[in-house]
Every structure is written in C-alpha cells, then in structure tokens.
C-alpha positions as CSV (number, residue, x, y, z in Angstrom):
1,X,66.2,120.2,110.7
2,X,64.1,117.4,111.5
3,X,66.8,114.6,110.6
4,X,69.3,117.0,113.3
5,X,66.6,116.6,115.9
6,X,66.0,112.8,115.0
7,X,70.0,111.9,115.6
8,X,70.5,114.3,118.7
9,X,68.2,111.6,120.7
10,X,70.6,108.2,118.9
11,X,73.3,108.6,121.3
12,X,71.3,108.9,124.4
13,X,69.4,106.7,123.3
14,X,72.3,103.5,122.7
15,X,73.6,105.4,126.3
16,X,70.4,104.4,127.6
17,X,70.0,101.3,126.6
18,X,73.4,100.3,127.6
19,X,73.0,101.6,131.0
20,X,69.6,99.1,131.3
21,X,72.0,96.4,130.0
22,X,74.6,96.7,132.2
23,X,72.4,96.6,134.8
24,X,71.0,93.3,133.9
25,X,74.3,92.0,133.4
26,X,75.0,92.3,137.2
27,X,71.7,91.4,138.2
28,X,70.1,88.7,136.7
29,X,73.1,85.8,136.9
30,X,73.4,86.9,140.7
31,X,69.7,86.8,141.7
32,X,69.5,83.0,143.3
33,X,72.7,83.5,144.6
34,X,72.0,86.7,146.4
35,X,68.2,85.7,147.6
36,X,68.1,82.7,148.7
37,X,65.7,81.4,151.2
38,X,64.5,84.2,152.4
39,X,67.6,85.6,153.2
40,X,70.0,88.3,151.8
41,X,73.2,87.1,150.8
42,X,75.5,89.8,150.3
43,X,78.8,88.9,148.0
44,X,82.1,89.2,149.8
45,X,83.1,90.1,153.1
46,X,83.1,93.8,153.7
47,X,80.1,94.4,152.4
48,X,78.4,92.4,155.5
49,X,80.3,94.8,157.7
50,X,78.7,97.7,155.7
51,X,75.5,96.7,155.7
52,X,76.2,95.9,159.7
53,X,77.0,99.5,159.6
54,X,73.8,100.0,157.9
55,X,72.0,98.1,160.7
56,X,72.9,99.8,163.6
57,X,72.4,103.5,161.4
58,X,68.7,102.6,160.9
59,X,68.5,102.9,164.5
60,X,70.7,105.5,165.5
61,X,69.9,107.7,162.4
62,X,72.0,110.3,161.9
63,X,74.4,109.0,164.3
64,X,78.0,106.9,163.1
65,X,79.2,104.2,164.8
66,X,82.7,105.1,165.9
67,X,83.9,102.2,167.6
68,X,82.5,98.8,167.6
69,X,82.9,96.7,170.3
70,X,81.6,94.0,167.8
71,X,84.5,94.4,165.5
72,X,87.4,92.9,167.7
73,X,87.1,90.8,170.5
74,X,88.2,92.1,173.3
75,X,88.7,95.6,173.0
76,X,87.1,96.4,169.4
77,X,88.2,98.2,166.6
78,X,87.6,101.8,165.5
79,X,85.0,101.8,162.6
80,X,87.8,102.2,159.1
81,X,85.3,102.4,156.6
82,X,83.6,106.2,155.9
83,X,80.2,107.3,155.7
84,X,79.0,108.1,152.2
85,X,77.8,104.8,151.5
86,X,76.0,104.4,154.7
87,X,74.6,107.3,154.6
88,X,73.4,106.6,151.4
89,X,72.1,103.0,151.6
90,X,70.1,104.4,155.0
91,X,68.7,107.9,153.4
92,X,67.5,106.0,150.3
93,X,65.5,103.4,152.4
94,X,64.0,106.5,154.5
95,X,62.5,107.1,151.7
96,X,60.3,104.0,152.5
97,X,62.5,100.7,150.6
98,X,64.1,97.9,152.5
99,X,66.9,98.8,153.2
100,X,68.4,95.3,153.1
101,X,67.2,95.7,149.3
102,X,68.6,99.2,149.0
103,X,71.9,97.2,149.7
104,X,71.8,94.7,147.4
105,X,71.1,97.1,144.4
106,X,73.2,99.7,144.8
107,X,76.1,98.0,143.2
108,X,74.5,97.1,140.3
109,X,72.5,100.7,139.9
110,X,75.9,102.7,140.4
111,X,77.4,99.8,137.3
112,X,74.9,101.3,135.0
113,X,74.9,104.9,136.2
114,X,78.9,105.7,135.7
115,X,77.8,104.8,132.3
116,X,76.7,108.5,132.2
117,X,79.6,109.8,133.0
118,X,82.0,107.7,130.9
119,X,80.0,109.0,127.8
120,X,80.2,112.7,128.3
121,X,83.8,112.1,128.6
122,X,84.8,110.0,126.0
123,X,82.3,112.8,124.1
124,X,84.2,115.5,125.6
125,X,87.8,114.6,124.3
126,X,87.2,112.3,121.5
127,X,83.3,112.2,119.9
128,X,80.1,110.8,120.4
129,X,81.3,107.6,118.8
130,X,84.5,107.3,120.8
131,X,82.2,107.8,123.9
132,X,79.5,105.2,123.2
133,X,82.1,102.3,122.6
134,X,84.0,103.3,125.7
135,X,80.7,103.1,127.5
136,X,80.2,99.5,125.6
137,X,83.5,98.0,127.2
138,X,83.4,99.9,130.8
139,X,79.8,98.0,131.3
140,X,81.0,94.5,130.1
141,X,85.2,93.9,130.7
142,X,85.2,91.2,132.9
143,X,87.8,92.8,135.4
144,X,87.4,94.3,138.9
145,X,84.6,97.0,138.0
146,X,82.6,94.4,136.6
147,X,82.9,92.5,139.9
148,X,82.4,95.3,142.4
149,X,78.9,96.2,141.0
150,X,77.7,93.0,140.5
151,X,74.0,92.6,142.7
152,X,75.0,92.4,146.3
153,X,78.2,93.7,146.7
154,X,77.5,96.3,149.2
155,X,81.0,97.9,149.2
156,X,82.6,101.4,148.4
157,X,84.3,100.4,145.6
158,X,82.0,101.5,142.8
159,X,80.9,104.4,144.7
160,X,84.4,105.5,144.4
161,X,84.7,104.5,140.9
162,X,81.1,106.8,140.2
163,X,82.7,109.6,141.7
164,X,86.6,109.8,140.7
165,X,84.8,109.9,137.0
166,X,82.9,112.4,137.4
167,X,85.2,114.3,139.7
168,X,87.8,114.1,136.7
169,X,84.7,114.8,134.2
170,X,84.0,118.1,135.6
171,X,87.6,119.1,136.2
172,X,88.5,118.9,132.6
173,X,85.3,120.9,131.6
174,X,86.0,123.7,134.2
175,X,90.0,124.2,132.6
176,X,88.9,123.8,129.1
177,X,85.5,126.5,129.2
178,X,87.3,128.2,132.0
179,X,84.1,127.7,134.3
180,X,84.1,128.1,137.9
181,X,80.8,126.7,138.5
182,X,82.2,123.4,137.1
183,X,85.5,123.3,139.3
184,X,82.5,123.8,141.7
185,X,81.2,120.6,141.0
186,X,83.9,118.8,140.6
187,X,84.9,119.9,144.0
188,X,81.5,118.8,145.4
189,X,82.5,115.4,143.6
190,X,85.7,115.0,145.3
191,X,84.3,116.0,148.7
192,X,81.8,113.0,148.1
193,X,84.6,110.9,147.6
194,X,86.7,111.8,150.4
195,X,84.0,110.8,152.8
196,X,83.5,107.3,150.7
197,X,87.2,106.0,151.0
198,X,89.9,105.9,153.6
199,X,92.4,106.5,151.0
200,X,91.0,109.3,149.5
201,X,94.1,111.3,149.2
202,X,94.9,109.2,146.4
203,X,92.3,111.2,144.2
204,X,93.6,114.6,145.5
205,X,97.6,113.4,144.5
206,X,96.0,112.9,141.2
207,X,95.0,116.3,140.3
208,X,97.5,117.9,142.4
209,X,100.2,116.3,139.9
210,X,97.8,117.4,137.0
211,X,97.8,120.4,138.7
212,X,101.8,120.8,138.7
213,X,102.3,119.6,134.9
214,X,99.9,121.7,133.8
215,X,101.2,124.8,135.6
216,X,104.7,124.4,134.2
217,X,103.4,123.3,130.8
218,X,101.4,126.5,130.7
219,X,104.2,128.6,132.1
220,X,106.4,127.6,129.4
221,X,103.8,128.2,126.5
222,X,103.0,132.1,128.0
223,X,99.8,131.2,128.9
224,X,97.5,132.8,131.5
225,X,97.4,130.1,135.1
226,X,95.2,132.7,137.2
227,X,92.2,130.3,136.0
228,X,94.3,126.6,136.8
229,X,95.6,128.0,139.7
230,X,92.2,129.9,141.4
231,X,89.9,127.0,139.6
232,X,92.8,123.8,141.7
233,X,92.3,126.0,145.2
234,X,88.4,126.4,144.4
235,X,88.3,122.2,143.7
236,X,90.0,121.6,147.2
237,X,88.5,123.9,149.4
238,X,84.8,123.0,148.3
239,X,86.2,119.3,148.6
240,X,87.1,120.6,152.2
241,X,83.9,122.2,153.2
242,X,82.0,119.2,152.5
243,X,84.1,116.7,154.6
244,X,86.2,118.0,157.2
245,X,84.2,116.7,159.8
246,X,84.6,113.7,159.1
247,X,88.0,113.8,157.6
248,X,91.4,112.8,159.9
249,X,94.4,114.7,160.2
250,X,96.4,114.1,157.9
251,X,93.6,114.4,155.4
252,X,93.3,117.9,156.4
253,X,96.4,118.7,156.0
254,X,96.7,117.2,152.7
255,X,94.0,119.2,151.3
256,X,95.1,122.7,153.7
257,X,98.1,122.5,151.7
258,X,96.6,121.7,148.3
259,X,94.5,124.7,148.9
260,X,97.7,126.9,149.6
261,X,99.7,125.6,147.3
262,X,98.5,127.0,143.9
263,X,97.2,130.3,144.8
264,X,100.9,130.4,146.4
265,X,102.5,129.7,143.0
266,X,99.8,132.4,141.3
267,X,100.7,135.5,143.7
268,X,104.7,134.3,143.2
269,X,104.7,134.2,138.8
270,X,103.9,138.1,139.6
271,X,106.6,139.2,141.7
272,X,110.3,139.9,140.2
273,X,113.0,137.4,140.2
274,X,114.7,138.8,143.5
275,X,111.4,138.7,145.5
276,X,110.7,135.8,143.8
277,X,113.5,134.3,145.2
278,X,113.7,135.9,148.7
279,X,109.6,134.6,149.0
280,X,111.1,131.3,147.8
281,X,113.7,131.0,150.9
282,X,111.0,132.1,153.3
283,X,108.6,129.8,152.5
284,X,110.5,126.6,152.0
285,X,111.9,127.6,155.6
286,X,108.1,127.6,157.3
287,X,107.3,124.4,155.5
288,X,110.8,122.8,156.2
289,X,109.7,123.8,160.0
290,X,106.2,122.1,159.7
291,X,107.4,119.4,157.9
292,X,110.4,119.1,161.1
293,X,107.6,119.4,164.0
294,X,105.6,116.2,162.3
295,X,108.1,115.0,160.2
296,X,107.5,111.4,160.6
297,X,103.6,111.1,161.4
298,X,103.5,112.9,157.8
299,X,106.3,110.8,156.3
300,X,104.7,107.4,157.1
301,X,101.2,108.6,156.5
302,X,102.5,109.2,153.0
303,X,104.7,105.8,152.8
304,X,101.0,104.1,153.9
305,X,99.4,105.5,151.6
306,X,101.8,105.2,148.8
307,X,102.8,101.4,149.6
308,X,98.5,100.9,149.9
309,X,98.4,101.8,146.2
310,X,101.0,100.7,144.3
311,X,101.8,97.6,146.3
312,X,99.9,95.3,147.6
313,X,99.6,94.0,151.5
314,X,100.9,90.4,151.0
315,X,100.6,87.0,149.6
316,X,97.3,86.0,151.0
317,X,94.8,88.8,149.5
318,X,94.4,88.1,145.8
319,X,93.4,91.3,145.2
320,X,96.4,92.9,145.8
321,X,98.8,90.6,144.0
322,X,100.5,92.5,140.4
323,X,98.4,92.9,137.3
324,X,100.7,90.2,135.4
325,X,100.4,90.0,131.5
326,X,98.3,86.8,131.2
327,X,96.1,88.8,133.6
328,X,96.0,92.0,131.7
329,X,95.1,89.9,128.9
330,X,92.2,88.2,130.3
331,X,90.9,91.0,132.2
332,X,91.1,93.8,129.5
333,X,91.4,91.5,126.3
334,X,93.1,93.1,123.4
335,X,92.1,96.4,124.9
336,X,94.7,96.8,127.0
337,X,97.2,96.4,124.1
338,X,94.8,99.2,122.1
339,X,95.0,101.6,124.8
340,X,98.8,102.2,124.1
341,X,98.3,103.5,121.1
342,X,95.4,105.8,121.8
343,X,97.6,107.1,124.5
344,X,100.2,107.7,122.1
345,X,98.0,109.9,120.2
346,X,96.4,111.3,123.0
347,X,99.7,112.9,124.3
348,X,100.8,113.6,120.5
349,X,97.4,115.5,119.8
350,X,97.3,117.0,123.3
351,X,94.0,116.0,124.0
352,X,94.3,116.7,127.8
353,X,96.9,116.4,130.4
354,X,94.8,115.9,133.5
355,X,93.2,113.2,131.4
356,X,96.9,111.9,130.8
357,X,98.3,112.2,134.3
358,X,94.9,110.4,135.7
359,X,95.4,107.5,133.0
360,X,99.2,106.9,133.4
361,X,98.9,106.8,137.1
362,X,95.9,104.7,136.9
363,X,98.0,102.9,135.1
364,X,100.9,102.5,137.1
365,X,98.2,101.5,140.2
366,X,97.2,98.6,138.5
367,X,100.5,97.4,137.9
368,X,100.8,96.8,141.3
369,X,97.9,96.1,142.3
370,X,94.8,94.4,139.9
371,X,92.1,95.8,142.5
372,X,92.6,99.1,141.1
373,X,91.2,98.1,138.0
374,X,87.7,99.3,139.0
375,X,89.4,102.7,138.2
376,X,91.6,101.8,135.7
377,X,89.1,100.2,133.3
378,X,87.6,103.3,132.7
379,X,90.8,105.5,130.8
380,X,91.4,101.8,129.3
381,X,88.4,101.9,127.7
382,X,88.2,105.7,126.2
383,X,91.8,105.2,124.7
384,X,90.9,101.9,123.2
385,X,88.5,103.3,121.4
386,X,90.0,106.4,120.7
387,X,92.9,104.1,119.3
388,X,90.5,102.0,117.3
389,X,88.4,105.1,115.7
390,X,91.9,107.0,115.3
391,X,92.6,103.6,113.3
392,X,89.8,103.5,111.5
393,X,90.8,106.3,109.6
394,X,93.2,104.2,107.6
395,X,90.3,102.6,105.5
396,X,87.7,104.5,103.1
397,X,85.4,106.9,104.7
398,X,82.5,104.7,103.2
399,X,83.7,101.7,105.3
400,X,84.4,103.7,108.2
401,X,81.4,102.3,110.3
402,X,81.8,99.2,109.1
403,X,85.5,99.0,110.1
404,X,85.0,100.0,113.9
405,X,82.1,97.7,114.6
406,X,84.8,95.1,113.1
407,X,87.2,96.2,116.2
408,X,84.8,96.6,118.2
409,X,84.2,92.8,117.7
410,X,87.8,91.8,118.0
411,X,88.1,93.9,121.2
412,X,85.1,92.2,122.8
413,X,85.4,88.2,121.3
414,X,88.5,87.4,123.9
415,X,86.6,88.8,126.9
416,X,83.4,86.8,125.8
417,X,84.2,83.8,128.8
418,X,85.6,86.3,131.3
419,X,82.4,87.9,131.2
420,X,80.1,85.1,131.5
421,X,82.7,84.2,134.7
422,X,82.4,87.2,136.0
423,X,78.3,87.3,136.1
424,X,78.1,84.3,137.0
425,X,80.4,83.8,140.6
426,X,79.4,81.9,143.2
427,X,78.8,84.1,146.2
428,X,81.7,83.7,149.0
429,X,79.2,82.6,151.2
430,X,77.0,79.8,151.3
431,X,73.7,79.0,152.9
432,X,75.6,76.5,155.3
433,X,77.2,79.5,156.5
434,X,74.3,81.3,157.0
435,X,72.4,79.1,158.5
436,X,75.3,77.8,160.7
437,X,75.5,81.8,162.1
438,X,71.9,82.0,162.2
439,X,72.1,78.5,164.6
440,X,74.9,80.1,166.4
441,X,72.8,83.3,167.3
442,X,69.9,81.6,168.5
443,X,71.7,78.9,170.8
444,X,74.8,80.5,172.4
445,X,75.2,83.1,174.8
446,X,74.6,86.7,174.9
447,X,78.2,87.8,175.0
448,X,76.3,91.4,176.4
449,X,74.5,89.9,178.9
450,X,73.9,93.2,180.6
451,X,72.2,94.3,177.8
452,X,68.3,93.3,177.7
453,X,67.8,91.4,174.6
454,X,64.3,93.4,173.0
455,X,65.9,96.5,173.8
456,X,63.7,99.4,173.3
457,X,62.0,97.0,170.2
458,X,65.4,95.9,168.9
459,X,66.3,92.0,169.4
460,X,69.7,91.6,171.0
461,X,70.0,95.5,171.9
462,X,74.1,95.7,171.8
463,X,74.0,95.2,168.4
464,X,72.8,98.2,167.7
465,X,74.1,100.7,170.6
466,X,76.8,102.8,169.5
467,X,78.3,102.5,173.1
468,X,78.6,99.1,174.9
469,X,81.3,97.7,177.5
470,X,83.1,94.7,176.9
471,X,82.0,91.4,175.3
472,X,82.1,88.2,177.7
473,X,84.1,86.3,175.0
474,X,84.9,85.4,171.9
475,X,84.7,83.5,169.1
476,X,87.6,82.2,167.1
477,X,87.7,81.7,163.4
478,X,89.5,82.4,160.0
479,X,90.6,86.3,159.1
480,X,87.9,86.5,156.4
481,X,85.2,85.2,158.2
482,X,84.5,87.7,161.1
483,X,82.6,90.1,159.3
484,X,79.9,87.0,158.7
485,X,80.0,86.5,162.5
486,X,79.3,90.2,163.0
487,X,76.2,90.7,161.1
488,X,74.4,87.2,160.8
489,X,75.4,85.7,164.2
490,X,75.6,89.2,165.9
491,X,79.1,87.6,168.0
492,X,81.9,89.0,168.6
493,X,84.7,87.6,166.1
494,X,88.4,87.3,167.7
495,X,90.0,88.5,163.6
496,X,88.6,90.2,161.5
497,X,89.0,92.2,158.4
498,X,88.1,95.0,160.2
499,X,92.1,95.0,161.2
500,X,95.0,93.7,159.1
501,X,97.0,92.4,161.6
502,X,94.6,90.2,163.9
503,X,96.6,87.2,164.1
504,X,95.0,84.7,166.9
505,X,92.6,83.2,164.8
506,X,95.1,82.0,162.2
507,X,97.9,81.2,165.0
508,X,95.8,79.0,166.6
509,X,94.5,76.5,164.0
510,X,98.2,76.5,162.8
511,X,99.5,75.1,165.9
512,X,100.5,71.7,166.5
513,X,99.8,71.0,169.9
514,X,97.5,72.0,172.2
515,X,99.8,73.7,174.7
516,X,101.1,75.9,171.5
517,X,97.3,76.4,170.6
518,X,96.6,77.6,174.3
519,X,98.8,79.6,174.3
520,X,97.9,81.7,171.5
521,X,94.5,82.2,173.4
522,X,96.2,82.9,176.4
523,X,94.2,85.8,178.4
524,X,91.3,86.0,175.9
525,X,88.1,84.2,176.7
526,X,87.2,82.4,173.3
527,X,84.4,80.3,173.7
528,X,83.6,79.2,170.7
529,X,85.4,78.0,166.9
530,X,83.6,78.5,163.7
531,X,86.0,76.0,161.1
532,X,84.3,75.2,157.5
533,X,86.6,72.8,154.8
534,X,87.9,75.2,152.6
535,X,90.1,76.3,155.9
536,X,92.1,73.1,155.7
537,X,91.7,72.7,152.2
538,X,91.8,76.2,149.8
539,X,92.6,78.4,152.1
540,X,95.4,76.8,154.1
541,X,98.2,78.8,152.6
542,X,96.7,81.9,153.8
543,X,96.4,80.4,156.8
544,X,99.9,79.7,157.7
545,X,101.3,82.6,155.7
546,X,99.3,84.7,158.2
547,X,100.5,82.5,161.2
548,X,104.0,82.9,159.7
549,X,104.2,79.0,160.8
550,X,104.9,76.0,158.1
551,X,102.5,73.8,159.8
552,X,101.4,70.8,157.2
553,X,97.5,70.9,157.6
554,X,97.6,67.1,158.7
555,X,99.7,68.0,162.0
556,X,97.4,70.8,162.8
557,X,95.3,71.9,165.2
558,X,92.5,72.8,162.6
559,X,92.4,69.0,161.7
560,X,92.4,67.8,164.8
561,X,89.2,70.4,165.7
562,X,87.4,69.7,162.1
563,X,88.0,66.1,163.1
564,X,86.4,66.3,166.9
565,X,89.9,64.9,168.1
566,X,90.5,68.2,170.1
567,X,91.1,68.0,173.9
568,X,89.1,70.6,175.1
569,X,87.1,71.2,172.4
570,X,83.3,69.8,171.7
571,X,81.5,69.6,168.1
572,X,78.2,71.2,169.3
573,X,76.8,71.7,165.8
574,X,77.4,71.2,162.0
575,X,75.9,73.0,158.6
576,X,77.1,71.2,155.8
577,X,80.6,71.9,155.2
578,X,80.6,74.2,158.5
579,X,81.0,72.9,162.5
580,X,80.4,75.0,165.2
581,X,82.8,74.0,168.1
582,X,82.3,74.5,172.1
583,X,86.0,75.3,174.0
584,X,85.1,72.9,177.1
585,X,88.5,73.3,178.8
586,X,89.5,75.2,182.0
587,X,90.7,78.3,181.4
C-alpha cells in the first residue's frame, strides 16, 4: 500500500517538474532581450498593440476600446483583437503586479501550464507514460508553440492553444463517462476561447464535425446519441452564455445553429420514416430560406474563415506560408513521421474520434499554414508517443523502459539546434527602435492637440480615451512597424497590422519619383517617415510585393529618403540603424 501511495505522486511529480522547465526554457534565454534598459521589450508586433490595449484598460477598467483612432491614420480602425487576454493581463495586475510584467510573463506561464492539460489527455487515451512523454515534446519542439510562449510575447496565441486543449480534454471525458458537468466545462472552455480569438469558429467546426461522425458512427452501431446529441447542444449554449456580448453576428449564428442542430437530429431518430421525411422537407425549406435572405454575408464569412485557416494571406507573412517537408522535419523532428503511425493505431483501436477529427484537421491546418502549429504540436506529440510506446511493445517486457527512453532520444536529438534557435531569437525590435519612438514622442507634435497632455493624471491624455476626434496627421512607415509607433511613440501610424490591406506606407517608399510618391499621400497629412535598413535591405520584397510595384530598391524613393536625397523631406533624427524624417514640403 505504501509503494501504491509512493508512485501515485511520480507522475505529478516529472509533470511538475516539466512544467518548471518549460518555463525556464522560455524565460531565461529571453530575459536581456526582453529587459533591457529599463524598458519592456515585448517580442513581435501584435503583442505591442495588446499590451496598448492593456494601457488604455488600466484606465478605463472595465471598459473596451472599440475603435482606435490611434490604429489608422486618418479615420482609425475598429479594435480586431478580443478581450480575454486583456482582460486577463489587466485583472491579474489588479491584484497589485505590474502590469507591464503581467505581460511579459504570461506567455511563458501559459507554456508551462497547457502542460497540465496535455498530461491528463495523453493519460486519458493512452497511459500515464504516453502522457508524460507527450508533455516532454509539447514543452521543448522548437516549432510555433515554442515561439508563441516564449517571455514577452504578449499575444493570444497560447491563450488559444491553453484553451482549445482543455476544451477538447473535457469534451472527450464528458462522451466517454457520460457527464454533463464536464460538457459543462468544456463549454465554459470554449466560451473562453471565443472571446480570445477572432476566428473562433474554427474550434466550434471542430467539434461540430466530431459531432456529425460520431452521430452517424453511433447510429450505425445501435447505440444510444440522446447523451452526444443533449451533451453537443449543452457545450454550445454554455459557450454562448459566456460570450455573446461580445461575440459578432455571424458568430452567433454559428453557434445558434450548432445549438439547434443536434437536439434537431435527437427529436428526428424518434419519429417514423414518413414523418421523418416530411420534418426533413420542412426544415431544409426554412434553412434554404435563411440561408437565401443572407446568403452571401454567410457564404463569404465562411470562405474568410475557411481561406484564413487552410491558406495563408500572401507571400509577405512567413507565418502563413505551407508547412513544406524540410520544415515539418525541422520543426517536429522525426516526430512528425511517428505520429502517422500512432494515428494509424489510434483509428484501428478506436481510441477516440473527436480526438481523431481534432488531429486530422489540425493536421490539414498546418499544411497550409505552419502558424497553426501552436495547435497542431500538441495531437503530434500524444500520437508520437503513443506510436513509440505502441512500438515498444515489440521488444521484451524487461527492456520495455529501456527501449522508449531510447526513442525518446531519437525523437528529441534532431530537434536539439531548433530548440536552442528557438530560445534564443533575437527580439524583432531593437533598442534603436525604441529609443528612436521614445525620441519621436518627446519632440514632435501632439497629433491631439485639443487634448490636454496630463490629462486627469495621464501624460498625453488621447492615448488613453476610448473616444477622441481625428488625429492632425500622420506618420508614414513599413506595414509591420505601426503597432511600435502606437504604443512607444503614442503617434498615429498611416499602416498598420491592425488592417491587412493598408497600402500607403509600402506604396510610397516603392515609388520612383517624387510626383508618384506624392501622390500616394495625396489628401492625407503625413508629417513624418520612420525608415530603419532592414526596409531596403531584408524586407524589400515585402515591400514591393505589398506595393504590387517591381521597383529595384536603388531607384526608390526609400533610398533616396534613407539617403537624405529627398526633396521635401528632412533627416531630423537618427537611432542607430533607424532615421526619423520631417515631410518639409507644401502640401
């Protein structure tokens, strides 16, 4: 008895010790690169906008911003990104922390937390053991989960990642013990998620097509479906309850009909074939009428959404581009190739189908798109394992243990320098940057002038107003850049990645004369151009692939304005690798 109660606490504790490990892992090679004079230096671009978000919140608390006049020069932008993680990053530092802190370790904490998760899962379907190694990869494959929750990067993505686990976790303990208090849970799960992410939907497809296979595989077998189909409608409408003040339209609807849906399909299996079919007629007729009165708002809502996972935006965002196999390789290691066959005998032993549907669609996703490998890591990692415990069942039970940690090895070795990449990448921005905003801030115009700086305690007051009128001008830079602009030099950026398609700022330092550069600013007051080298130099074919103008970077505009050789245009400050330029000319 006392050797039972001695190995219930080994698991935990390896769990534990791999969740204090992962955390170091994204903390310590990221601390000088994150603090750095005195300053926070968050990694990326979003996550500046976030914690900008998180700035004007602290203020406002619990007000959102809704529209940011600060997002778009002229007219703004509505705010895109949802609430959870502002709400979160803000709550946590009522509690009396920093809340700049707050922002820079979240990532990190949630890397270690979905640990948790992961374990119970992998426990859940395979073992323990299967569990624990799954847990072992998921906290050190050097892909885009890795990335995401690395110190500083203040965005949703591992927030989504922390709660699509757990939603699925719950979900598949709910069907299997047939409890309602866990479809509960995992509803409450989803909800969270649907106020994290935009794209939220995506989740709710998921386990609607779980939902659908495992009706008709259950229909087929004789089985009782009043538990899937009550326990689906109870996941969605808790999901709904949480979020649907937040939540748009077509997000509503979504989840309206994935409430509908399967109670619909439990009161039709009880009614004869002719009712049946009569019911059938009448209510493809309403929906066919819905479906006619918004036919193509819904239709392109669902191309959007579809196209936004499977497929990336374009050429320029690196993020988006196909999951080829060198990069499946180098992400994943021999893991990826392991996780075929554990999902061979994961559909031969009929371990779970929502577990099945979520991984092959997971899969799919990634295939198109490598960003979604902050999901996909996860199912990669449980049938890898499973695979390589299924596996080890070919040896001697005596060298069992000794087989797997063998794997486990193998698996691991090719990742070894992705890893040590991975931890140790240089933050997107530099101090020149930072300072150079900083500078910017301090010695150009209010573009709110009507707005008292100090305002009500707060420097530079429109920052932090959910409601201000239009900004004096504008400032003209690359794409990526604007959300720096927001939050250090609290101006007002003419692109941004606030909005996809902004493309003045790329236009404009890909034109080759002046008179084409002026005219691309026609009717907007832009003051001032923020340039740094890696425009001319890395980032060029972004540049004019976002212009949409083959423009050699010699016969540019940008080289002319890096170079000071810009009618119109005066070099007012430089930061290192970063010049700050005054638009002199009449407008």
């Amino acid at each position: 008895m006392k050797k039972q109660k001695e190995n219930r606490w080994v698991a935990p504790s390896i769990l534990g010790m791999m969740c204090v490990g992962a955390f170091l892992l994204r903390v310590l090679p990221q601390w000088d690169k994150v603090f750095a004079d005195g300053a926070v230096l968050y990694r990326g671009v979003d996550s500046w906008y976030h914690m900008r978000l998180a700035d004007n919140m602290m203020y406002n608390f619990p007000h959102l911003l809704k529209w940011d006049m600060f997002a778009l020069y002229p007219n703004g932008a509505e705010v895109g990104y949802y609430p959870l993680l502002t709400w979160l990053i803000v709550g946590i530092s009522k509690l009396g922390f920093n809340y700049e802190i707050v922002g820079a370790f979240l990532p990190p904490i949630l890397g270690a937390l979905i640990l948790v998760p992961v374990y119970f899962l992998g426990k859940e379907l395979f073992g323990k053991g299967v569990g624990l190694v799954a847990c072992l990869l998921v906290a050190i494959l050097p892909g885009e989960l890795l990335h995401r929750s690395l110190l500083g990067f203040t965005d949703q993505h591992i927030l989504e990642s922390f709660l699509m686990v757990t939603t699925i976790l719950f979900l598949i303990l709910a069907y299997k013990h047939k409890r309602y208090l866990y479809y509960g849970f995992a509803g409450l799960f989803l909800g969270l998620y649907l106020l994290n992410w935009g794209g939220g939907p995506f989740l709710v497809f998921i386990i609607f097509a779980w939902f659908i296979v495992q009706f008709c595989y259950d229909r087929l077998r004789l089985k009782p479906i009043a538990n899937l189909c009550y326990g689906a409608s109870t996941v969605f409408a808790v999901s709904l309850l949480l979020s649907f003040l937040i939540l748009p339209r077509f997000h509503l609807i979504v989840l309206t009909f994935a409430i509908l849906a399967p109670i619909c399909l439990q009161f039709l299996t009880k009614l004869n074939r002719r009712t049946f079919l009569w019911v059938l007629i009448g209510g493809g007729l309403v929906i066919l009428g819905v479906l006619c009165s918004n036919l193509w708002d819904i239709g392109w809502s669902l191309y959007i959404y579809f196209r936004a996972v499977f497929w990336g935006w374009g050429g320029t965002i690196q993020e988006v581009a196909p999951t080829t196999i060198p990069v499946a390789f180098a992400v994943y290691g021999i893991s990826i190739f392991l996780m075929l066959g554990g999902l061979y005998y994961a559909i031969k032993n009929k371990v779970s189908l929502l577990f099945i549907v979520w991984s092959i669609i997971l899969l799919l996703a990634i295939i198109g798109q490598r960003r979604w490998g902050y999901y996909a890591t996860i199912p990669v990692a449980l049938l890898a394992s499973y695979f390589v415990f299924r596996i080890s069942r070919w040896v001697k039970k005596d060298v069992r243990t000794a087989a797997i940690i063998v794997l486990c090895f193998l698996m691991i070795l090719p990742s070894i320098g992705g890893i040590i990449g991975v931890a140790t990448l240089p933050n997107n921005i530099n101090l020149d940057w930072y300072s150079a905003c900083v500078w910017i801030r301090g010695n150009t115009p209010d573009p709110f002038p009507l707005i008292a700086s100090d305002y009500r305690g707060w420097t530079e007051g429109a920052y932090y107003e959910l409601e201000v009128p239009e900004a004096d001008y504008g400032v003209v830079s690359w794409w990526d850049y604007g959300h720096w602009i927001i939050r250090i030099a609290h101006r007002v950026p003419s692109t941004s990645p606030t909005w996809q398609d902004t493309p003045v700022g790329s236009k404009f330092f890909a034109s080759k004369t002046i008179e084409e550069a002026e005219r691309e600013l026609a009717g907007l007051n832009i003051k001032y151009a923020v340039l740094d080298e890696a425009i001319l130099t890395g980032k060029w074919y972004a540049v004019i692939g976002k212009a949409k103008k083959d423009t050699d970077v010699l016969e540019s505009i940008a080289y002319r304005l890096w170079n000071d050789k810009l009618e119109g245009w005066e070099l007012i400050h430089e930061e290192g690798s970063v010049r700050v330029f005054e638009r002199t000319m009449k407008r």
